[in-house]
C-alpha positions as CSV (number, residue, x, y, z in Angstrom):
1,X,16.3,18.4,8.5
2,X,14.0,21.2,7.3
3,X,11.7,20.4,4.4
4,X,12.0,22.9,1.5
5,X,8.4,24.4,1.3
6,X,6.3,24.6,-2.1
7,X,7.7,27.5,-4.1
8,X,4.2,29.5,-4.7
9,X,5.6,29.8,-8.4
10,X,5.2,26.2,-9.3
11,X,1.4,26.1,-10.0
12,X,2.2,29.5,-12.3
13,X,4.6,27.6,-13.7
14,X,3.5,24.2,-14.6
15,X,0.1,25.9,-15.7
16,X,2.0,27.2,-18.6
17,X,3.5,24.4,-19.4
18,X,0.6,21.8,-18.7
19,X,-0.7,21.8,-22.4
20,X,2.4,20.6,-23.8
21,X,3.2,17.7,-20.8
22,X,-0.7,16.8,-19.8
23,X,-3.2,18.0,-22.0
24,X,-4.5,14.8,-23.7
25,X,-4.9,17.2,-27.6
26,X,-1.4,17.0,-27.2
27,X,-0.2,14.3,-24.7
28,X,1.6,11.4,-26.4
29,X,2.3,7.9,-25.1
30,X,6.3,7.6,-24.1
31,X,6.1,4.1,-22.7
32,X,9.2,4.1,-20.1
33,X,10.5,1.8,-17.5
34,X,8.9,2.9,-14.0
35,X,7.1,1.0,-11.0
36,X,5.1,2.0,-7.9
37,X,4.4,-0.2,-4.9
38,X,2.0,1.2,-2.3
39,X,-1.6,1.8,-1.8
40,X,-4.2,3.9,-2.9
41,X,-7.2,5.1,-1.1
42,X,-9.7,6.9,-2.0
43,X,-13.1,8.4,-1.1
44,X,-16.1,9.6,-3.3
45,X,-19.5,10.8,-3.7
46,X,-21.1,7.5,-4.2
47,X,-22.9,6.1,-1.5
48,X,-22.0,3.1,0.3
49,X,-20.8,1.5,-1.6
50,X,-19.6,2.3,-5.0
51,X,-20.7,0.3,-7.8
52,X,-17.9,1.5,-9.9
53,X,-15.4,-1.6,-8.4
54,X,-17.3,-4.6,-9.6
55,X,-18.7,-2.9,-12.9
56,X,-15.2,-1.9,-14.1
57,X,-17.1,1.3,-14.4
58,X,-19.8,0.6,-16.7
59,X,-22.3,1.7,-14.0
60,X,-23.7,5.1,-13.4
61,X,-22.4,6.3,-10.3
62,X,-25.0,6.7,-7.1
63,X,-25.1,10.7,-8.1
64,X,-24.8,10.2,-12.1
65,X,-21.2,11.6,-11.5
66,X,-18.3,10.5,-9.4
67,X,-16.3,13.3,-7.4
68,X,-13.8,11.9,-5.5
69,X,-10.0,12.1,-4.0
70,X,-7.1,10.0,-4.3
71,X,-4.2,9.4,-2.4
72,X,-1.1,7.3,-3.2
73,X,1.7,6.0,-0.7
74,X,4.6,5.3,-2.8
75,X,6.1,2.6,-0.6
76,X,8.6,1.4,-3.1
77,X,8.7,3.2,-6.7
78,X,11.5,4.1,-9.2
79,X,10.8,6.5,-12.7
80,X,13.4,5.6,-15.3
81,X,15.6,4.7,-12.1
82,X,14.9,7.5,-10.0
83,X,13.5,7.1,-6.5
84,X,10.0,7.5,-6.2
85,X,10.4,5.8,-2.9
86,X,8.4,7.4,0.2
87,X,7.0,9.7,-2.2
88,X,2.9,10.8,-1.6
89,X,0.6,11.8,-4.4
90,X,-3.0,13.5,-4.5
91,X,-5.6,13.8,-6.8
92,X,-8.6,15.4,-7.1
93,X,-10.9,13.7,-9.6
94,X,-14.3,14.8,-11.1
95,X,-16.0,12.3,-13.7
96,X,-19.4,12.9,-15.1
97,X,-20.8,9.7,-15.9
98,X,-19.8,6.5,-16.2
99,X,-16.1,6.1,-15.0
100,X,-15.4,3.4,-18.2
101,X,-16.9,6.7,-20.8
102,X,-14.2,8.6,-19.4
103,X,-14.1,12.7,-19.6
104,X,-12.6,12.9,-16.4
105,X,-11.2,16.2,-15.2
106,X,-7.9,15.7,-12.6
107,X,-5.4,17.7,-10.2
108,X,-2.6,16.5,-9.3
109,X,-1.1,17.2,-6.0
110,X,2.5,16.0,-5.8
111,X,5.0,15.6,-2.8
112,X,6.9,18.7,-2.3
113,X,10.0,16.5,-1.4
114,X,10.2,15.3,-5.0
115,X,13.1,16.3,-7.1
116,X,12.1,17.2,-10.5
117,X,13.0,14.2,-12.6
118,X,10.6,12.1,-9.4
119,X,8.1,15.5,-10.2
120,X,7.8,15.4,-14.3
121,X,8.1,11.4,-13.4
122,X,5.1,11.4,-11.4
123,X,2.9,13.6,-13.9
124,X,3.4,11.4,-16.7
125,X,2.9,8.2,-14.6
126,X,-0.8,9.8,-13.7
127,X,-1.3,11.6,-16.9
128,X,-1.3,8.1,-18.6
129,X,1.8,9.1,-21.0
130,X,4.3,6.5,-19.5
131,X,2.3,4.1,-20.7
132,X,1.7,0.8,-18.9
133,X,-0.9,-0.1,-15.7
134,X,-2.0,3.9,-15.8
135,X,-1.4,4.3,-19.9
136,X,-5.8,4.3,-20.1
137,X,-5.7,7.6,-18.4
138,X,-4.7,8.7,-21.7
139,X,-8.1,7.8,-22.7
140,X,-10.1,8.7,-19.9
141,X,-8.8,12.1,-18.7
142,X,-9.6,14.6,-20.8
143,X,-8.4,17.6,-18.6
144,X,-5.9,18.3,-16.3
145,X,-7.1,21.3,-14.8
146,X,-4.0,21.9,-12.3
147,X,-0.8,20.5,-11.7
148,X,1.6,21.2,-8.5
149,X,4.0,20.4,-5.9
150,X,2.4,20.3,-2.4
151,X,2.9,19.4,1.4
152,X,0.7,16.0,0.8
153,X,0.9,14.5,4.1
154,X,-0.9,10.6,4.3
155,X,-1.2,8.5,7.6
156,X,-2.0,5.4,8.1
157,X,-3.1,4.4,11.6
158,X,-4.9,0.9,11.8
159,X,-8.3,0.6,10.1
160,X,-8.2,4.3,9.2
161,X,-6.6,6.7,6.3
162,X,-6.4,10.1,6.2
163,X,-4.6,13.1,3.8
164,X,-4.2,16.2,4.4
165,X,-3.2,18.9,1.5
166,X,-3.4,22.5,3.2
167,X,-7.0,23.3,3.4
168,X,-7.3,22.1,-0.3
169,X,-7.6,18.3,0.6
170,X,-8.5,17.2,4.0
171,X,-9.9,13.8,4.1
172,X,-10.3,10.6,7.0
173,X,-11.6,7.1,6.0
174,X,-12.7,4.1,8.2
175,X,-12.9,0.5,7.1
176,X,-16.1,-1.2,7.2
177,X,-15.6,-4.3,9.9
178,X,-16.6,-7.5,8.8
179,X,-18.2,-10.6,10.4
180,X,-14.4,-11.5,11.5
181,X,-13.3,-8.2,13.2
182,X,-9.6,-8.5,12.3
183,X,-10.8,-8.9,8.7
184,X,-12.2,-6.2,7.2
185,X,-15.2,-6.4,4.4
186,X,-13.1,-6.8,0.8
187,X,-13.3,-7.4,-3.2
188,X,-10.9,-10.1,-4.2
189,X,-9.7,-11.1,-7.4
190,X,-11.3,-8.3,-9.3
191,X,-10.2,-6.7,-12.2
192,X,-10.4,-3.0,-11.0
193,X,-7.8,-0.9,-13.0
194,X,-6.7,-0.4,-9.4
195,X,-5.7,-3.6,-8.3
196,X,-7.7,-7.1,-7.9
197,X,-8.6,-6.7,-3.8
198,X,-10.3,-3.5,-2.6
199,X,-11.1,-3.4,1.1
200,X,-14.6,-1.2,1.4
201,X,-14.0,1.8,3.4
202,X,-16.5,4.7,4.3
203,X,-15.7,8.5,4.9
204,X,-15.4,9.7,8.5
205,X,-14.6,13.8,7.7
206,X,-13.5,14.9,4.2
207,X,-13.9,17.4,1.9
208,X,-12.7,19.2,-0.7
209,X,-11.9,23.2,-1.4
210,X,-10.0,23.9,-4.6
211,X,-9.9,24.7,-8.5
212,X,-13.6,26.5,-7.3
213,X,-15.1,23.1,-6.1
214,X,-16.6,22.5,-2.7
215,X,-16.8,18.7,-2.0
216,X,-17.9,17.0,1.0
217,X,-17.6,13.3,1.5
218,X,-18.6,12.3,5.2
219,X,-20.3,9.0,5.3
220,X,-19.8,8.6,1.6
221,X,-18.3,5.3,0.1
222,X,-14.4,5.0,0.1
223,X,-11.9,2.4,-1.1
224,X,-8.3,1.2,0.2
225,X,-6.1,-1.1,-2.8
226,X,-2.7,-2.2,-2.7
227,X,-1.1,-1.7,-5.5
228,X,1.9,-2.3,-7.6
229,X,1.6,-0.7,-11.0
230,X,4.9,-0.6,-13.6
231,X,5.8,0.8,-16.8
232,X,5.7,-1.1,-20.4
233,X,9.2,-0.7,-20.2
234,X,9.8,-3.0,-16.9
């Protein structure tokens, strides 16, 4: 079956209408029923390996800022009962201190197979306004600087991630092998907004080219959670 392409007006569109969904001056909690099971991986420009995990982000990052990209596998997920299921997100995240002190800047990146009650769902999940495990975002983003529908294409292949958005996002990750070779090095039973275990990755190839930034990650720290996050209204 042919997969309907990004229409090139949805970034137009959702620009215009960004300040009333996602800008936090005027973003207001709607705590709704929703839930995502997946994982989320991630790589940033901390080096190995960042001490944002097991601070809950009351350290400086390595740099004195965190630049980073997300991605999320939506194994199992519902928004106010519709699907979310097999869904793929990306974000593009730039903090500038301290990820706890919050003024972070975000893009969002979602699945172009998403129908637009899964679409709007998805931007108020990550936006913070649904309230529940991702309602602090309302606190800690302070800009959404782009918002869109895209071909975000995520593989998992044994010890390695990867995500590939165009030429926007193109980003590989590794595990980091531990003294048991079938067990890689982890943080469990944390209290990461992510999720309690975090396996400790490091970037292979990845950079970013978008929204006038020019990130490169290679050899940089990276992360890999499971996660099951849910709504308030659950």
């Amino acid at each position: 079956m042919a997969v309907k392409k990004a229409r090139k007006s949805d970034r137009l569109q959702v620009m215009e209408r960004i300040d009333a969904r996602m800008n936090p001056r005027r973003r207001r909690a709607e705590p709704t029923n929703w839930e995502i099971k997946g994982e989320l991986f991630l790589n940033c420009s901390c080096d190995l390996f960042c001490p944002c995990v097991v601070s809950l982000g009351k350290h400086p990052p390595t740099e004195g800022h965190c630049h980073a990209w997300m991605a999320i596998r939506i194994d199992e997920g519902h928004f106010e009962g519709e699907s979310l299921s097999g869904l793929n997100v990306g974000l593009m995240v730039e903090i500038p201190g301290r990820m706890a002190e919050g003024g972070w800047r975000v893009a969002a990146y979602v699945d172009e197979r998403s129908s637009q009650k899964a679409y709007n769902g998805i931007l108020k999940i990550f936006s913070g306004a649904a309230g529940g495990t991702t309602g602090l975002f309302t606190l800690l983003v302070s800009d959404i600087v782009g918002a869109e529908r895209a071909p975000v294409e995520i593989v998992t292949d044994g010890a390695r991630r990867s995500i590939k958005i165009g030429r926007k996002i193109e980003g590989e990750i590794e595990m980091i092998g531990g003294a048991d070779p079938n067990h890689p090095v982890m943080v469990s039973n944390s209290k990461y907004w992510m999720g309690p275990d975090i396996i400790v990755a490091k970037g292979l190839k990845s950079r970013v080219r978008d929204y006038g930034r020019m990130w490169d990650f290679g050899g940089k720290s990276a992360e890999i959670c499971p996660i099951h996050w849910q709504g308030p209204g659950k």
